[in-house]
C-alpha positions as CSV (number, residue, x, y, z in Angstrom):
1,X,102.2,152.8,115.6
2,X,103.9,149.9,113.9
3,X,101.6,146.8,113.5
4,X,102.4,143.4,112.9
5,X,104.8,141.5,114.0
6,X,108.5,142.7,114.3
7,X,110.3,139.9,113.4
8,X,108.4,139.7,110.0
9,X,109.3,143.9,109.8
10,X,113.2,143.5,110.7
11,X,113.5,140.3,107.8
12,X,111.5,142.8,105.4
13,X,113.6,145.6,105.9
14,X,116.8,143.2,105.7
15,X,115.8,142.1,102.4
16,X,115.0,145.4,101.0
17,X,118.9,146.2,102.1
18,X,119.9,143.4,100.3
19,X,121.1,144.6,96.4
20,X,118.9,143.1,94.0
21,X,121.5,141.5,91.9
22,X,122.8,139.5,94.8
23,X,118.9,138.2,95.5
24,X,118.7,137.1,91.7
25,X,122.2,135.8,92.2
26,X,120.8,134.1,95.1
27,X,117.5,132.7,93.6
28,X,119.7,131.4,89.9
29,X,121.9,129.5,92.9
30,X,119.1,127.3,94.5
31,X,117.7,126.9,90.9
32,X,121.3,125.5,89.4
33,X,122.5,123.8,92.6
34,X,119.9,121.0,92.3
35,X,120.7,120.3,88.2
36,X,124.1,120.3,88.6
37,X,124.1,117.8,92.1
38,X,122.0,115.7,89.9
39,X,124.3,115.8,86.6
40,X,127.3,114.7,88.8
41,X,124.9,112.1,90.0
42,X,123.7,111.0,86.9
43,X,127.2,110.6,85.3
44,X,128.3,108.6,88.5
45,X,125.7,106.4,87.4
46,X,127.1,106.3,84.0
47,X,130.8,105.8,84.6
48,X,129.7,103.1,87.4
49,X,127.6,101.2,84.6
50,X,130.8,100.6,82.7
51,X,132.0,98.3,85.1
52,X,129.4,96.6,86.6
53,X,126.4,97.1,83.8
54,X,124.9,94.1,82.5
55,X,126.3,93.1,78.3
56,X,126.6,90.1,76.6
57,X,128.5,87.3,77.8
58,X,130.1,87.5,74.2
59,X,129.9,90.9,73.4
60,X,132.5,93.0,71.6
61,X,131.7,95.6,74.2
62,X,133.4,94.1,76.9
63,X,136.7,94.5,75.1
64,X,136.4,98.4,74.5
65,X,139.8,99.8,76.3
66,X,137.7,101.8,79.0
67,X,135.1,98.6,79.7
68,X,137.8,96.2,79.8
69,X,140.0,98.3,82.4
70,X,137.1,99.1,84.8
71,X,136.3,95.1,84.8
72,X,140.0,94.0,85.0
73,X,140.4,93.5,88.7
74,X,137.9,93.7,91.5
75,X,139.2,96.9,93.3
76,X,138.2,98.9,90.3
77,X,134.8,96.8,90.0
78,X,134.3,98.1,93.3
79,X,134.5,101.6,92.4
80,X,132.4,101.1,90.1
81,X,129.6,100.2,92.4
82,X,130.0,102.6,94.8
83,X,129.7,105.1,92.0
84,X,126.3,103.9,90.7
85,X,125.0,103.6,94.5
86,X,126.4,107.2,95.4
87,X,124.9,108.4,92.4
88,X,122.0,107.0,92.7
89,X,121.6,108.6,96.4
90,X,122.8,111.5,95.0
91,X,120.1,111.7,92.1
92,X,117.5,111.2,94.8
93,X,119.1,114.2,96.4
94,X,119.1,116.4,94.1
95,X,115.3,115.5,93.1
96,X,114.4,116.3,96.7
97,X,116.0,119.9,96.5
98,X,114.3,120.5,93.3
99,X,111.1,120.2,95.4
100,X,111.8,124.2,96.3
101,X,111.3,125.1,92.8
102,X,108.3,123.3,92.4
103,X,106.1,125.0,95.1
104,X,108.0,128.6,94.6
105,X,104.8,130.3,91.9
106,X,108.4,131.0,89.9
107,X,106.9,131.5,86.5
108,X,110.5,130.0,85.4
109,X,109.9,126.5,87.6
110,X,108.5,124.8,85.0
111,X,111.2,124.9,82.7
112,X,113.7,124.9,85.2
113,X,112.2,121.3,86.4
114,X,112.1,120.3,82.4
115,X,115.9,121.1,81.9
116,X,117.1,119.7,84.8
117,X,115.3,116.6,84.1
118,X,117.1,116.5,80.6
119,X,120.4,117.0,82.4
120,X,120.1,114.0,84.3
121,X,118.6,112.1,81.8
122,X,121.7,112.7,79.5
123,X,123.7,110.7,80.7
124,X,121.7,108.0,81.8
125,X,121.0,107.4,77.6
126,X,124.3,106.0,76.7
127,X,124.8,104.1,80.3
128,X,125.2,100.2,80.5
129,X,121.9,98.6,81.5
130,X,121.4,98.2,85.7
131,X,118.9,97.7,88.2
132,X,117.2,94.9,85.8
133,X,117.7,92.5,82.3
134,X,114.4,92.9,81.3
135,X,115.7,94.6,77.9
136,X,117.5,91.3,77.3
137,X,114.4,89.3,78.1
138,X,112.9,91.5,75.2
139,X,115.5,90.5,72.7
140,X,115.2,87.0,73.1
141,X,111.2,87.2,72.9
142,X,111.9,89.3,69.1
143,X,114.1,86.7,68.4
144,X,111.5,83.9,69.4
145,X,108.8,85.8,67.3
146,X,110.9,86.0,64.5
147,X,111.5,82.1,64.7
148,X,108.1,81.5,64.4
149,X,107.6,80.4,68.2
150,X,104.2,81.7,70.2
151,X,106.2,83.3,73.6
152,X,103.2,82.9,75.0
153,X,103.3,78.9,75.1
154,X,107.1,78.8,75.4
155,X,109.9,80.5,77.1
156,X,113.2,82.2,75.9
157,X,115.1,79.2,77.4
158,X,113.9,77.7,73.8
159,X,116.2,79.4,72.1
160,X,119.9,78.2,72.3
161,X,122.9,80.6,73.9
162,X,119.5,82.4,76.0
163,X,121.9,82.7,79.1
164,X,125.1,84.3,77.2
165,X,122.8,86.8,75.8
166,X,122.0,88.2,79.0
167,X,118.1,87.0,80.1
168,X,117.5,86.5,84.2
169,X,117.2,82.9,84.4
170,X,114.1,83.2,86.6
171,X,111.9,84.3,83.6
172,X,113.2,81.5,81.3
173,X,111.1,79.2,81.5
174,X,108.1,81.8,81.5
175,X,105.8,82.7,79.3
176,X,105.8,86.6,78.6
177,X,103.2,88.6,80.0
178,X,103.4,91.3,77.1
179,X,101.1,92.1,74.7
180,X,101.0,91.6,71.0
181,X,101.9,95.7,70.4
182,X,105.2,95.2,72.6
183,X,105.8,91.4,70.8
184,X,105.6,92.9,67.2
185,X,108.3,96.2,68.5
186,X,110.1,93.3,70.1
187,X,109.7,90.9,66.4
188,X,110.9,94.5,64.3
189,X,114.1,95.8,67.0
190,X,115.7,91.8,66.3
191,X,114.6,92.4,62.1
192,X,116.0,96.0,62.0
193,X,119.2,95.4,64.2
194,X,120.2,92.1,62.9
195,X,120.5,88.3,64.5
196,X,124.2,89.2,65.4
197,X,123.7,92.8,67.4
198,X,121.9,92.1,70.7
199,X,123.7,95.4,71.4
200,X,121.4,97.4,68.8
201,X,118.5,96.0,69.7
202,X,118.9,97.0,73.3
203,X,119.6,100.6,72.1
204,X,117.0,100.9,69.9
205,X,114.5,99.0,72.9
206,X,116.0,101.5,75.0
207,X,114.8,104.5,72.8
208,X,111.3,103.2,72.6
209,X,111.4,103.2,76.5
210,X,112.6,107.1,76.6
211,X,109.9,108.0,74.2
212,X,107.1,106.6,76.5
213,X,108.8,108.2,78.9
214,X,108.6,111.6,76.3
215,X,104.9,111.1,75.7
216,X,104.1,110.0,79.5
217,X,105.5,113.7,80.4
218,X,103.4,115.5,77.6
219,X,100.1,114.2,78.9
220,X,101.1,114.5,82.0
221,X,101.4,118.0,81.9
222,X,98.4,118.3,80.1
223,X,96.3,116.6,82.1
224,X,97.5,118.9,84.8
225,X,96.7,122.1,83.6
226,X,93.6,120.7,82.0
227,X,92.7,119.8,85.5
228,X,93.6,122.3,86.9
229,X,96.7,121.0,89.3
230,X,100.1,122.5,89.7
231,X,101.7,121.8,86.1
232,X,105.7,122.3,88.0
233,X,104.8,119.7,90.5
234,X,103.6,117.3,88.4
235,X,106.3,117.5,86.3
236,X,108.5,117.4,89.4
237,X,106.7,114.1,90.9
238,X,106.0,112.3,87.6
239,X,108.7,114.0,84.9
240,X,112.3,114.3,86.8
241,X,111.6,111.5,89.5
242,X,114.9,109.6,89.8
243,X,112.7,106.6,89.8
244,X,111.4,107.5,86.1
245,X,115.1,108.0,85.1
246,X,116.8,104.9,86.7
247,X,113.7,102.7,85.6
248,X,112.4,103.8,82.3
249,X,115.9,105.1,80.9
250,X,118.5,102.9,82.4
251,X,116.6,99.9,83.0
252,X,114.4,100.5,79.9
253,X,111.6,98.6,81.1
254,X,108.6,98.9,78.6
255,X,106.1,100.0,81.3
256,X,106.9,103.5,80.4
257,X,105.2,103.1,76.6
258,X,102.1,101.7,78.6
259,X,101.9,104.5,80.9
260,X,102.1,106.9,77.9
261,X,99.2,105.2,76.0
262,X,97.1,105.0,79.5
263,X,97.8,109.3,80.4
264,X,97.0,110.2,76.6
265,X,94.0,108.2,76.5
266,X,92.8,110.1,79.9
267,X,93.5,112.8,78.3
268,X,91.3,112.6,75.2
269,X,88.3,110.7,77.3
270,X,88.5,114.3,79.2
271,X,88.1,116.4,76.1
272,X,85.5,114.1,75.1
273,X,87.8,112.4,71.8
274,X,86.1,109.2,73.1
275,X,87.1,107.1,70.0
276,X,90.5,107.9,70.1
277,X,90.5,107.6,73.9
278,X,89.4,104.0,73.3
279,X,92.2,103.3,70.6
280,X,95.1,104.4,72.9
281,X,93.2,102.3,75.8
282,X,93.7,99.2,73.8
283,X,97.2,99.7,72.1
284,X,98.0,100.6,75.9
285,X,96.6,96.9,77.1
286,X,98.7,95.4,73.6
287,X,101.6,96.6,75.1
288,X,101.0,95.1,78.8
289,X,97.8,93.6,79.7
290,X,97.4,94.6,82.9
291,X,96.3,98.0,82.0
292,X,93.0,96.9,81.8
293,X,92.4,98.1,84.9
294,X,92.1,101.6,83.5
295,X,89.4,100.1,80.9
296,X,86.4,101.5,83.0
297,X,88.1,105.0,83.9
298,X,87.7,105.9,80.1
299,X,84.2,105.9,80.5
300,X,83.3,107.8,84.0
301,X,86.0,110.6,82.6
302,X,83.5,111.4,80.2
303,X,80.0,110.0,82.0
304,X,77.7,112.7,84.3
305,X,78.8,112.3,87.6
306,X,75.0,111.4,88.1
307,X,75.1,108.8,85.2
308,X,72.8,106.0,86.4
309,X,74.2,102.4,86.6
310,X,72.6,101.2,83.6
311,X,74.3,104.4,81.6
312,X,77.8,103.2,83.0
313,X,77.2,99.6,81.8
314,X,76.6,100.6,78.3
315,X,79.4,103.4,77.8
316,X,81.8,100.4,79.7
317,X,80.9,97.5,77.4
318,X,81.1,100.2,74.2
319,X,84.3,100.6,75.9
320,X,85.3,97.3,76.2
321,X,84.2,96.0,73.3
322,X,86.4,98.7,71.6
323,X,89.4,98.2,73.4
324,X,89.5,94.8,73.7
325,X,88.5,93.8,70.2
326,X,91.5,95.9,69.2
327,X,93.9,94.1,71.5
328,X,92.3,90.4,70.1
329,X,92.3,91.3,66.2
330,X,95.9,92.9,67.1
331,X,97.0,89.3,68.7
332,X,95.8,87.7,65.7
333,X,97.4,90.0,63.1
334,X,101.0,89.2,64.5
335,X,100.0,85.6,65.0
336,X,100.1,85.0,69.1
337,X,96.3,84.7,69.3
338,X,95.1,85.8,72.9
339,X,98.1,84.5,74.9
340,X,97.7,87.4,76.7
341,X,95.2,86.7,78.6
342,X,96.9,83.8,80.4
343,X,100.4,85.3,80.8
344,X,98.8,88.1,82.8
345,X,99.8,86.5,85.7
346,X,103.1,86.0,85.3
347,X,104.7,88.3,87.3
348,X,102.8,86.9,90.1
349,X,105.3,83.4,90.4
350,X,108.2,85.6,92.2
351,X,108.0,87.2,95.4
352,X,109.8,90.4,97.5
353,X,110.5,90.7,101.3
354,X,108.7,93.6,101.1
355,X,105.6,92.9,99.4
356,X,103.0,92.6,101.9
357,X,101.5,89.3,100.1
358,X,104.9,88.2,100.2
359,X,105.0,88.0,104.3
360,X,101.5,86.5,103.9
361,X,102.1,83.9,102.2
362,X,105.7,83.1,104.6
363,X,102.9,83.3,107.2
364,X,100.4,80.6,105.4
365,X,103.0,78.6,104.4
366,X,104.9,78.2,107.8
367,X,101.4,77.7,110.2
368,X,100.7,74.7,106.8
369,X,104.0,72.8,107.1
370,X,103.5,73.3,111.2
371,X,100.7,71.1,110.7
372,X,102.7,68.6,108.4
373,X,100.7,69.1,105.1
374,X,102.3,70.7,101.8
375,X,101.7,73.9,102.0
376,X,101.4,75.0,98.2
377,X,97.4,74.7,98.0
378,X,97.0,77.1,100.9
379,X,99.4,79.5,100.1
380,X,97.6,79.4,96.1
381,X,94.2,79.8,98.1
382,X,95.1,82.9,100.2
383,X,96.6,84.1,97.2
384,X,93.6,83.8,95.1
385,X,91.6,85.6,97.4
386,X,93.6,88.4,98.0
387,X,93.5,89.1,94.3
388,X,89.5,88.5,94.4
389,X,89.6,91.0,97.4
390,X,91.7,93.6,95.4
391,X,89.2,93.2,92.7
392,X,86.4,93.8,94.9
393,X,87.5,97.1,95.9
394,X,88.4,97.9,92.7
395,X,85.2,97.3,91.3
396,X,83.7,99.2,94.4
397,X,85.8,102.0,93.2
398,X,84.8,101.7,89.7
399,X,80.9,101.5,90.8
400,X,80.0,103.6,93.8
401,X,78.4,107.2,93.4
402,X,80.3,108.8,95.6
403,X,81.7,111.9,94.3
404,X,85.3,110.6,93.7
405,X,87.4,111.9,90.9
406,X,87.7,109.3,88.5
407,X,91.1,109.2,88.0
408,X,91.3,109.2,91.8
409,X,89.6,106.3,91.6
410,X,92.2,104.3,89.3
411,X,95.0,105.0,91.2
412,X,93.4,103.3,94.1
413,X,92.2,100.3,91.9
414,X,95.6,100.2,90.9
415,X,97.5,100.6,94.3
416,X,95.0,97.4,95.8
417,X,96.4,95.4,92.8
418,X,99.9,95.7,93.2
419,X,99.4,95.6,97.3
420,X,97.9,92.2,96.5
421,X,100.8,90.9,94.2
422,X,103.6,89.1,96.2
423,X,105.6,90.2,93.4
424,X,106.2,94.3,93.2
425,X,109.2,95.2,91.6
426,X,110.4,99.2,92.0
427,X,108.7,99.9,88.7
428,X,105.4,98.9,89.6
429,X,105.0,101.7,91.6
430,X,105.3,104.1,88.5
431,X,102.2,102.5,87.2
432,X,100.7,104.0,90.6
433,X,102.2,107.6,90.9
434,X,102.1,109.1,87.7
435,X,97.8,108.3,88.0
436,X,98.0,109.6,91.4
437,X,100.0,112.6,91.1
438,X,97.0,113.9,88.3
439,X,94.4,113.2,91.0
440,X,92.1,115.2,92.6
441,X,92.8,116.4,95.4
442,X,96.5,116.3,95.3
443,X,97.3,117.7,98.7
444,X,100.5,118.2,100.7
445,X,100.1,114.9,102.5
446,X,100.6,113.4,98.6
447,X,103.4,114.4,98.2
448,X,104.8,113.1,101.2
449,X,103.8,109.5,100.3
450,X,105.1,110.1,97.3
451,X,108.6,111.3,98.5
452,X,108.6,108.4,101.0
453,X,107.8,105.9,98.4
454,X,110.6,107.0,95.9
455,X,113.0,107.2,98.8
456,X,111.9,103.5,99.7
457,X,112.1,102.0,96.2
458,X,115.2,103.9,95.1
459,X,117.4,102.8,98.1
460,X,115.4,98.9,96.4
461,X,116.3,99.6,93.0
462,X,120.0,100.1,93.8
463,X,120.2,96.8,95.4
464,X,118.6,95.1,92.2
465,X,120.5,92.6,89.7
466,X,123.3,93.4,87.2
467,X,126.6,92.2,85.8
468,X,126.3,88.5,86.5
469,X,123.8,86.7,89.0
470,X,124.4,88.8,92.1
471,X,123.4,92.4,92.3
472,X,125.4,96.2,92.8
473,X,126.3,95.2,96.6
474,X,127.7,91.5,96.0
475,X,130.2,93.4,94.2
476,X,131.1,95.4,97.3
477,X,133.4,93.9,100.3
478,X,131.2,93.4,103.4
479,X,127.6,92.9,102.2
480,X,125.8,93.2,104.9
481,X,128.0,96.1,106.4
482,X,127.1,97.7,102.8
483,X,123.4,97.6,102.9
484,X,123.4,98.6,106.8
485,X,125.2,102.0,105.3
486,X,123.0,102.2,102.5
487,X,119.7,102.3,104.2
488,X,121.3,104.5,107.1
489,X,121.4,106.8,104.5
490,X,117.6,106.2,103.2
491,X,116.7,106.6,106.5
492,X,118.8,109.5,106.6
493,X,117.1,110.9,103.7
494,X,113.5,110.2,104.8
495,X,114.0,111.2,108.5
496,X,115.4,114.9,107.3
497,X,112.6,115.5,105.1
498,X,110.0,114.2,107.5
499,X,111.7,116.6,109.9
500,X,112.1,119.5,107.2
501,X,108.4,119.4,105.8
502,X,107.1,118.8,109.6
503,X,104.9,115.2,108.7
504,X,102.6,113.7,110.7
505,X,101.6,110.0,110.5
506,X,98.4,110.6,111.1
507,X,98.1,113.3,108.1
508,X,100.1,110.2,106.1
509,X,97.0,107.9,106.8
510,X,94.3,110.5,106.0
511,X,96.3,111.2,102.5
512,X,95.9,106.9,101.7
513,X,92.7,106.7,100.0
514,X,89.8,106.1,102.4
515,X,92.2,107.1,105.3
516,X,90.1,110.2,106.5
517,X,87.0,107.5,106.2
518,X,89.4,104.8,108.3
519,X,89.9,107.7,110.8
520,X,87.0,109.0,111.6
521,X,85.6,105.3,112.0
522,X,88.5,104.8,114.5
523,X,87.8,108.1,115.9
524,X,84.1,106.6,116.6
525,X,85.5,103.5,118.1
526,X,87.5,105.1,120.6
527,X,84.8,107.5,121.4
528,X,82.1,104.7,122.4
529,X,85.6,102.9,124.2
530,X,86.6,105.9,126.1
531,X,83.6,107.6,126.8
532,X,84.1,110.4,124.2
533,X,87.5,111.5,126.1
534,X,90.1,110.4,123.2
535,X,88.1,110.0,119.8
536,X,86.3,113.5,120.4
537,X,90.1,115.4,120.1
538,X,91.4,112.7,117.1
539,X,88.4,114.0,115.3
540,X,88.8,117.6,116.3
541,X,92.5,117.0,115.1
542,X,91.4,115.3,111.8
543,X,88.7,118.5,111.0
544,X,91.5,121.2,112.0
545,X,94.3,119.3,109.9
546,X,92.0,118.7,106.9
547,X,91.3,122.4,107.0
548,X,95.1,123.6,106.8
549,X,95.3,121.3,103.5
């Protein structure tokens, strides 16, 4: 008698039929399709950057034959847009369809992650900066250092011919938020390139970007296998994420040296290298201060889980003390003091629709101005204590014996930080997932926010500044047509895999962190509410899904 089930005997028996040079053909298919979807992509990007990346207002550039033709009338400006927005979907795409490869056990998926990532990254090296000017706003702060002038006590609007050169005119007045590491590479790009070359010192600022982004990938896989997680996911979430490409390559933005400084020093607190560990902590908080927050991680990586409260004081102000007497004596080596400490908030003056503080604060300042009064102090206050809130649970999560992976623990600090910020720009969620993707547990439901946040931030990104004041869809006819189609097609995007990978909300809430906790208290509610007829099966549901993960 035949047992089991005969659907599962026919596909068997059809397989085995099948010539085993057409199922390697086959499998070499679904492994190339995805690298070369995302090459085309990527070089969409690139030849759309000609015409609508950001240069100089005087540079030579614009006067190369190709550069000059693409800008010459608006019709082919409009081209170029669409290209960089199709191939930005397209990149996003391809990542998704990569996700196969990742979760296959394919001893090759690994590498086949790794080279396809290098395919689309190629292209994206040479491309015209988009999405953001930050790498001009670096320029002018090496050239203010190398004038003599503190950037921390005065903006790059100091400097005359700032706004030809290419800086966003909302941070010229502001002081920088970077730290004294990132000013002196900022200080040597302008010495080495030259007063004339604004060009060069992009490229070269650009190349320090891709090697955070170089190092971020070692120790990310590192940390992986030394933790014992899926090393081809990881480098699937972390390594080839369009958001890494778009934001660290083409945009250039510095946060990817940071996040290199913050994995490696993880990854030598694990093996117990704890000097070193504290080294790279505090050339990571030189380079952007706000990585402070993963000061007291150092410490519990390489603490017993049992260490007493008065063992994690001392290890975190050995810790501290390290890492932050670095940062100081670095400050005053290259002359800026401890600027840094005030120009941490920085970021904080600007807000996004889609920052939660951000509809706060509309919120606070509408219900003020109702009542006749100026609403600034109120909308300063709320803000204030939002922050304070986001420190508290942050320093719940740093102190609380619960057995909660460490690491774990500073992605959460860090995702109530940026939820507090009215201000979070695309590329502060890369602080967040590269921490969080090296977690424990990294379940199913993970990846699923993750997916839904780069789907969500990508379709953002696209719509970020470029070539003049406006951004890629103020070059296109029809704005608001334009953005309707492009987040049909996020939506698109996020519906299909929702429907694909079978998601449930309520699996999304449990995989936020406390979300089983927030749950099973709701579960409770609805119990004592309902007289145990409703929370009694959410619960049951909860225990049965938690089981499957």
């Amino acid at each position: 008698m035949t047992t089991g089930r005969p659907g599962a005997v026919e596909a068997s028996e059809r397989t085995s039929r099948v010539p085993l040079r057409a199922r390697r053909l086959a499998q070499h298919a679904s492994r190339v399709a995805p690298l070369a979807m995302g090459t085309v992509a990527s070089s969409a990007i690139l030849v759309g950057s000609l015409g609508v990346g950001y240069l100089p207002g005087d540079s030579p550039i614009r006067q190369w034959p190709l550069i000059a033709t693409l800008r010459s009338t608006a019709s082919l400006t409009e081209i170029c847009a669409i290209a960089v927005l199709g191939g930005g979907l397209l990149l996003l795409l391809a990542w998704l369809r990569l996700r196969s490869t990742a979760r296959s056990g394919d001893p090759r998926a690994l590498r086949t992650i790794l080279v396809a990532a290098l395919s689309w990254c190629a292209p994206l090296l040479i491309a015209v900066p988009l999405f953001s000017r930050d790498m001009f706003s670096y320029v002018a702060q090496g050239r203010l250092m190398v004038q003599g002038i503190d950037p921390y006590s005065n903006g790059v609007a100091t400097l005359p011919g700032w706004f030809i050169l290419g800086v966003d005119p909302v941070w010229a007045d502001s002081p920088t938020p970077y730290g004294p590491l990132y000013l002196l590479t900022e200080r040597t790009v302008v010495q080495l390139a030259g007063w004339s070359s604004p060009e060069l010192s992009v490229a070269m600022l650009r190349a320090v970007s891709v090697a955070g982004v170089v190092v971020m990938a070692v120790y990310a896989l590192r940390l992986a296998r030394l933790r014992g997680l899926s090393v081809p996911l990881t480098a699937w979430t972390v390594v080839a994420n369009p958001l890494t490409l778009v934001l660290f390559v083409v945009a250039g933005h510095n946060d990817s040296v940071m996040l290199a400084l913050i994995l490696a020093s993880l990854f030598y607190a694990s093996t117990d290298r704890r000097v070193l560990a504290v080294v790279l902590m505090g050339a990571a908080i030189a380079v952007k201060p706000v990585a402070v927050i993963a000061l007291p991680v150092v410490a519990l990586l390489w603490l017993r889980r049992d260490a007493s409260l008065r063992e994690r004081v001392r290890a975190w102000l050995w810790t501290g003390l390290g890492a932050l007497g670095l940062v100081v004596a670095a400050g005053f080596a290259v002359g800026v003091g401890v600027g840094w400490v005030a120009a941490m908030i920085v970021p904080g003056t600007i807000m996004h629709w889609y920052a939660p503080m951000s509809l706060v604060s509309i919120l606070v300042s509408t219900s003020v101005e109702l009542t006749g009064h100026d609403p600034a102090a109120a909308v300063t206050l709320v803000k204030l204590l939002v922050l304070t809130l986001a420190g508290v649970v942050a320093g719940w999560m740093m102190l609380t014996h619960r057995s909660i992976d460490p690491v774990a623990r500073l992605a959460t600090a860090l995702l109530a930080f940026v939820t507090a910020s009215s201000a979070i720009h695309p590329w502060y969620a890369l602080w967040i997932l590269p921490v969080a993707a090296l977690a424990r547990p990294w379940r199913t439901v993970h990846v699923h926010l993750a997916v839904y946040a780069t789907i969500f931030l990508m379709c953002v990104t696209l719509a970020e500044p470029v070539e003049g004041n406006g951004g890629i869809l103020d070059q296109l006819p029809g704005r608001v047509a334009t953005i309707a189609a492009m987040a049909v097609v996020g939506l698109y995007v996020l519906l299909g895999y929702t429907d694909a990978e079978r998601v449930e909300v309520r699996g999304l809430v449990r995989g936020l962190p406390l979300g089983g906790e927030m749950l099973a208290r709701g579960s409770d509610l609805l119990q004592r509410a309902t007289g145990g007829r409703v929370g009694s099966r959410l619960d049951r549901r909860y225990v049965s899904a938690r089981a499957r993960d």
